[in-house]
C-alpha positions as CSV (number, residue, x, y, z in Angstrom):
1,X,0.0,0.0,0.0
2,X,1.2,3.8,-1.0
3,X,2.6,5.5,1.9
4,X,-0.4,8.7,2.3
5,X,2.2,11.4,1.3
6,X,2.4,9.9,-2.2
7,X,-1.0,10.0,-2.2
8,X,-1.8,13.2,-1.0
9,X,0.6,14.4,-3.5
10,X,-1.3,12.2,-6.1
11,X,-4.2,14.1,-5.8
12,X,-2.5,18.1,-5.5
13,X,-0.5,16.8,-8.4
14,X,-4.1,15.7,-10.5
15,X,-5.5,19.1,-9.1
16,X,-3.2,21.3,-10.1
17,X,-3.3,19.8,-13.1
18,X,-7.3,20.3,-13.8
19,X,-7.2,23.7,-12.9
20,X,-4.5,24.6,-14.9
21,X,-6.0,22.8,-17.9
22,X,-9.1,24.5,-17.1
23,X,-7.7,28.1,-17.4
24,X,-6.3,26.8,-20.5
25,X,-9.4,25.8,-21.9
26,X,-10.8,29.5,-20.9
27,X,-8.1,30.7,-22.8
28,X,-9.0,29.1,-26.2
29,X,-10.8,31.6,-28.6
30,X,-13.6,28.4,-29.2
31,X,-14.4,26.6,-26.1
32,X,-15.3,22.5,-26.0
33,X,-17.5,23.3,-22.8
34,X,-17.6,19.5,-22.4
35,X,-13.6,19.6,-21.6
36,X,-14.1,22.5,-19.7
37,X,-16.9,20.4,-17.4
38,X,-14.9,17.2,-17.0
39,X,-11.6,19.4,-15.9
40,X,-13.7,21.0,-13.5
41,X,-15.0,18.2,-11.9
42,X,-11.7,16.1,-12.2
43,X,-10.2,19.1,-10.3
44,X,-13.2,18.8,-7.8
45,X,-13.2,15.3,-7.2
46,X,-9.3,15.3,-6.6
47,X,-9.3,18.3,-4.1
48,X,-12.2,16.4,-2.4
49,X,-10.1,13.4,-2.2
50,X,-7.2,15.7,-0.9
51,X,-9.0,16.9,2.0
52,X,-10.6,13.6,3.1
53,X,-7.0,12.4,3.2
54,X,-6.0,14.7,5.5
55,X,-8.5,15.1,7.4
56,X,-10.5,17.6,6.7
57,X,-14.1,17.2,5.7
58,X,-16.6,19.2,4.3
């Protein structure tokens, strides 16, 4: 089993992914709002996950 660091920095690594890809998507002159969804919610989902490994719920 994955010590929870690798983990934890799993999921800020798949956040910080989303969200960047997300801004890039806003910064496309014609936007596939489907991407733009499933980035949000992949960046959602992962900062969810993030939190409940640490603790912290919502």
């Amino acid at each position: 089993m994955l010590p929870a660091i690798f983990l934890q920095l799993a999921y800020l690594f798949i956040f910080i992914w989303s969200v960047a890809m997300t801004v890039q998507d806003f910064q496309s002159s014609s936007k596939n709002w489907l991407t733009v969804l499933m980035h949000i919610s992949v960046a959602v989902v992962s900062l969810n996950f993030l939190l409940l490994s640490t603790g912290i719920s919502l």
